[in-house]
C-alpha beads as a LAMMPS data file, in Angstrom:
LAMMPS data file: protein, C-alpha beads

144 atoms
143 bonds

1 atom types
1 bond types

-500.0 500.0 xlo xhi
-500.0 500.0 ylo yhi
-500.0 500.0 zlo zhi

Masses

1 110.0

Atoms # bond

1 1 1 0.000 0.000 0.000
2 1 1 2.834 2.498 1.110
3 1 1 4.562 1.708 -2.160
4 1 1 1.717 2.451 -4.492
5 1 1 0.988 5.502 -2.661
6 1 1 4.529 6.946 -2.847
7 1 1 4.465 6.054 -6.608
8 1 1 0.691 7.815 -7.195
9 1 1 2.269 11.059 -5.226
10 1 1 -0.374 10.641 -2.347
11 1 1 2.760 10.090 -0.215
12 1 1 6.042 11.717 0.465
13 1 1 8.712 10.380 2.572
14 1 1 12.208 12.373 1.873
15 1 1 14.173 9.138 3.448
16 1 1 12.716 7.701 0.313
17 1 1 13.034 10.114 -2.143
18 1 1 16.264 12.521 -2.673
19 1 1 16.133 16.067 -3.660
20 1 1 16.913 15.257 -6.873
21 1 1 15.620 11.682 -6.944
22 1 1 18.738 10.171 -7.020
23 1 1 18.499 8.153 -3.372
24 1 1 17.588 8.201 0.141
25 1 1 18.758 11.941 1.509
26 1 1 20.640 12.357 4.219
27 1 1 18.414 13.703 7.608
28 1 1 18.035 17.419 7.656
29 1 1 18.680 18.458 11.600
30 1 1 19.828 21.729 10.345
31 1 1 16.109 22.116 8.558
32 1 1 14.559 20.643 11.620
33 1 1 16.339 23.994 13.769
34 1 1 15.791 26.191 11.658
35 1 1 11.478 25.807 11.587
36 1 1 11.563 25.256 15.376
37 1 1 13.288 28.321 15.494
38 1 1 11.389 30.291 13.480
39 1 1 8.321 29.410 15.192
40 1 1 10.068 29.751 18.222
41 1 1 10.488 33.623 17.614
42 1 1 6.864 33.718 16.675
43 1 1 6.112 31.904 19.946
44 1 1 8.133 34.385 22.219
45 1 1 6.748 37.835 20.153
46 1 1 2.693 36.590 20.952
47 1 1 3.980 35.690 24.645
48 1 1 5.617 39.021 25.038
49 1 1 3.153 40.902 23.494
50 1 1 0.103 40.434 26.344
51 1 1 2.714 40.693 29.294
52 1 1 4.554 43.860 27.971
53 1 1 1.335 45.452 26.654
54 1 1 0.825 48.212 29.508
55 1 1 4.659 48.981 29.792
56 1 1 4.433 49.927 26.399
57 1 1 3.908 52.824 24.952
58 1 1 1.734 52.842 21.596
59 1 1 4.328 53.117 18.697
60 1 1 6.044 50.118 20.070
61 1 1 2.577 48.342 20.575
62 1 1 1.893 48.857 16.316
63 1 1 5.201 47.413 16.119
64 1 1 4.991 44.700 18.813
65 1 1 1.689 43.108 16.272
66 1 1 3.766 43.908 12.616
67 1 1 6.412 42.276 14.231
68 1 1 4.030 38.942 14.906
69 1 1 2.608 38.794 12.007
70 1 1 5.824 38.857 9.728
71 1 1 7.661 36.109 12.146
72 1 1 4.069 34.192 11.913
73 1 1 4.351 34.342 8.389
74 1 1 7.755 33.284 8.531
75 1 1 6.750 30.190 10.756
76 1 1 4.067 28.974 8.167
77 1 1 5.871 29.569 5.513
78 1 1 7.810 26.477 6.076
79 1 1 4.438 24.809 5.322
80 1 1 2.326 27.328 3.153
81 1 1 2.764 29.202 0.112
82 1 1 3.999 32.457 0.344
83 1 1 0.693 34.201 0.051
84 1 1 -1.131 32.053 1.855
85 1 1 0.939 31.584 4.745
86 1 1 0.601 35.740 5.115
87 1 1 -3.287 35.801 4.934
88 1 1 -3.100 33.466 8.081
89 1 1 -0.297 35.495 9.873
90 1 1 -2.507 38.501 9.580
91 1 1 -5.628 36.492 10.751
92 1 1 -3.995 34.820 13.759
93 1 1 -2.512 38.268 14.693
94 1 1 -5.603 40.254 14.299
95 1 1 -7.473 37.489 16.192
96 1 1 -4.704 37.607 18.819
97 1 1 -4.980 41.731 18.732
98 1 1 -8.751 41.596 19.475
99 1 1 -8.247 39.289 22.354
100 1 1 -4.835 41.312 23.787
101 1 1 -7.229 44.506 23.670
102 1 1 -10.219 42.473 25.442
103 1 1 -8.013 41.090 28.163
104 1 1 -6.312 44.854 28.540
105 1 1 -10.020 46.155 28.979
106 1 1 -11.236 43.796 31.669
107 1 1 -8.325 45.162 33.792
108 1 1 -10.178 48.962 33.375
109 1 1 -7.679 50.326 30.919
110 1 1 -9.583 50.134 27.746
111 1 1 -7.350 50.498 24.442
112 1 1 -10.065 49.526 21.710
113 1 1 -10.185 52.319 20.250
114 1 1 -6.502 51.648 19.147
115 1 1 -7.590 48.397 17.757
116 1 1 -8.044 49.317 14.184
117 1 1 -4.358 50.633 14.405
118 1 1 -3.098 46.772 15.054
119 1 1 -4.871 45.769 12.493
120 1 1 -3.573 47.968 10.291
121 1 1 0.175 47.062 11.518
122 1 1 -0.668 43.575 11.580
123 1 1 -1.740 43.644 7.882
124 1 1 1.443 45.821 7.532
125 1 1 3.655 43.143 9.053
126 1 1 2.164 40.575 6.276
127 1 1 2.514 42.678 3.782
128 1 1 5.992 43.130 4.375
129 1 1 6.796 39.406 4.792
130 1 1 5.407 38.710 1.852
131 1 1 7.747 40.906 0.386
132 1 1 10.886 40.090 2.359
133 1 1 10.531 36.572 2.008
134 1 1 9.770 36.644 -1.942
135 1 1 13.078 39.062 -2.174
136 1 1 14.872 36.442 -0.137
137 1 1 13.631 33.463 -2.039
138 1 1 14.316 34.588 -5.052
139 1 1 18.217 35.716 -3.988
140 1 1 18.397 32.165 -2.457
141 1 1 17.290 30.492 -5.842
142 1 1 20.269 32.668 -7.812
143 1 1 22.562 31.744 -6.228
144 1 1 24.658 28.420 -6.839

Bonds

1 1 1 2
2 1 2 3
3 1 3 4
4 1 4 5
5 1 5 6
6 1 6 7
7 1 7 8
8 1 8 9
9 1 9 10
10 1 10 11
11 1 11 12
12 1 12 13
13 1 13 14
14 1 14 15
15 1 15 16
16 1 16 17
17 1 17 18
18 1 18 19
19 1 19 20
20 1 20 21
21 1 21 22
22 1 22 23
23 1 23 24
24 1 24 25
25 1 25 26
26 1 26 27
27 1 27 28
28 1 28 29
29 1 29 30
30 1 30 31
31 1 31 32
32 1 32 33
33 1 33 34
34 1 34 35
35 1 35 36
36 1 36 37
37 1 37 38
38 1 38 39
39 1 39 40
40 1 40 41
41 1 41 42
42 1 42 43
43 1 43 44
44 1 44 45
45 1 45 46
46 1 46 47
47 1 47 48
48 1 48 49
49 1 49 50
50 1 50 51
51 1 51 52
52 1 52 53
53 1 53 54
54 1 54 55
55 1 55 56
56 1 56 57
57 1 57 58
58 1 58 59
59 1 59 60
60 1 60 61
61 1 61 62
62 1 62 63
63 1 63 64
64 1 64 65
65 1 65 66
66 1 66 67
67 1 67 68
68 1 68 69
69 1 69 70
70 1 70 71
71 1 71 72
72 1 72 73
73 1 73 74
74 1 74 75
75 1 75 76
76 1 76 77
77 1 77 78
78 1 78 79
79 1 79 80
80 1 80 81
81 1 81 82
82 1 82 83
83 1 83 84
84 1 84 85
85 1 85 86
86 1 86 87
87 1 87 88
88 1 88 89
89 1 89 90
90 1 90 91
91 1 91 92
92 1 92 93
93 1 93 94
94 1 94 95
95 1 95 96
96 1 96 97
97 1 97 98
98 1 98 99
99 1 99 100
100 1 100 101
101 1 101 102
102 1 102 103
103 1 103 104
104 1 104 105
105 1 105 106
106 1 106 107
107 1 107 108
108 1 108 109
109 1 109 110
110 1 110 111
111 1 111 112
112 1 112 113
113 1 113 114
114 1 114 115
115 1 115 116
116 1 116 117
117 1 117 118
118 1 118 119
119 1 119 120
120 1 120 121
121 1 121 122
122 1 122 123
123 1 123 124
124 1 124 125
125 1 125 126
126 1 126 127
127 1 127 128
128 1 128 129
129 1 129 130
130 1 130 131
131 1 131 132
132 1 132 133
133 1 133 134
134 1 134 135
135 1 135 136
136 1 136 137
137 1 137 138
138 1 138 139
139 1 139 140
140 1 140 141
141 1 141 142
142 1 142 143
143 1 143 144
């Protein structure tokens, strides 16, 4: 069964398959790293975000949720598209924005009227990893 479906393309498996089809590549650790670590950074930026939020004044709060939603984009990117991965960074931070700014007004201090501000900067943030990351895949595929 495995077989067939590997040979139909309903399966992948790289230990099977090479990058080039030419044999069983080796295991990519360094790969493995570098995801974890991008989603890592993603992790850390919506974890900072809520505990920072009334230190902060509100330029660096724009940036705090442009920030998450180009290292979000960065994170699914490594298992998206390009453009799709950035819709869903700027969904899951402008979800994440609206529930920051609902948890910050049960404590009394209401910021929603700055709310349509991190949208804006989260849809900012997506826009400019989808940028970034097509400059910097298309640099990575030039060179040899």
């Amino acid at each position: 069964m495995r077989e067939g479906a590997l040979r139909w393309g309903l399966m992948s498996d790289a230990r099977d398959i090479g990058r080039h089809g030419d044999g069983p590549s080796p295991p990519r650790t360094g790969r493995a790293f570098v995801v974890a670590a991008r989603w890592l950074l993603a992790a850390a930026c919506a974890a900072a975000i809520p505990l920072a939020f009334g230190a902060l004044a509100l330029p660096a709060r724009l940036g705090a949720f442009a920030a998450l939603s180009f290292l979000l984009a960065n994170a699914l990117w490594q298992h998206l598209p390009l453009a799709p991965a950035c819709l869903a960074a700027f969904a899951a931070s402008a979800l994440f924005a609206v529930v920051v700014v609902a948890l910050v007004d049960v404590g009394g201090a209401s910021d929603a009227g700055n709310l349509i501000f991190y949208l804006c900067f989260a849809a900012l943030g997506a826009a400019l990893a989808r940028l970034a990351l097509k400059a910097i895949d298309r640099m990575a595929r030039r060179r040899p």
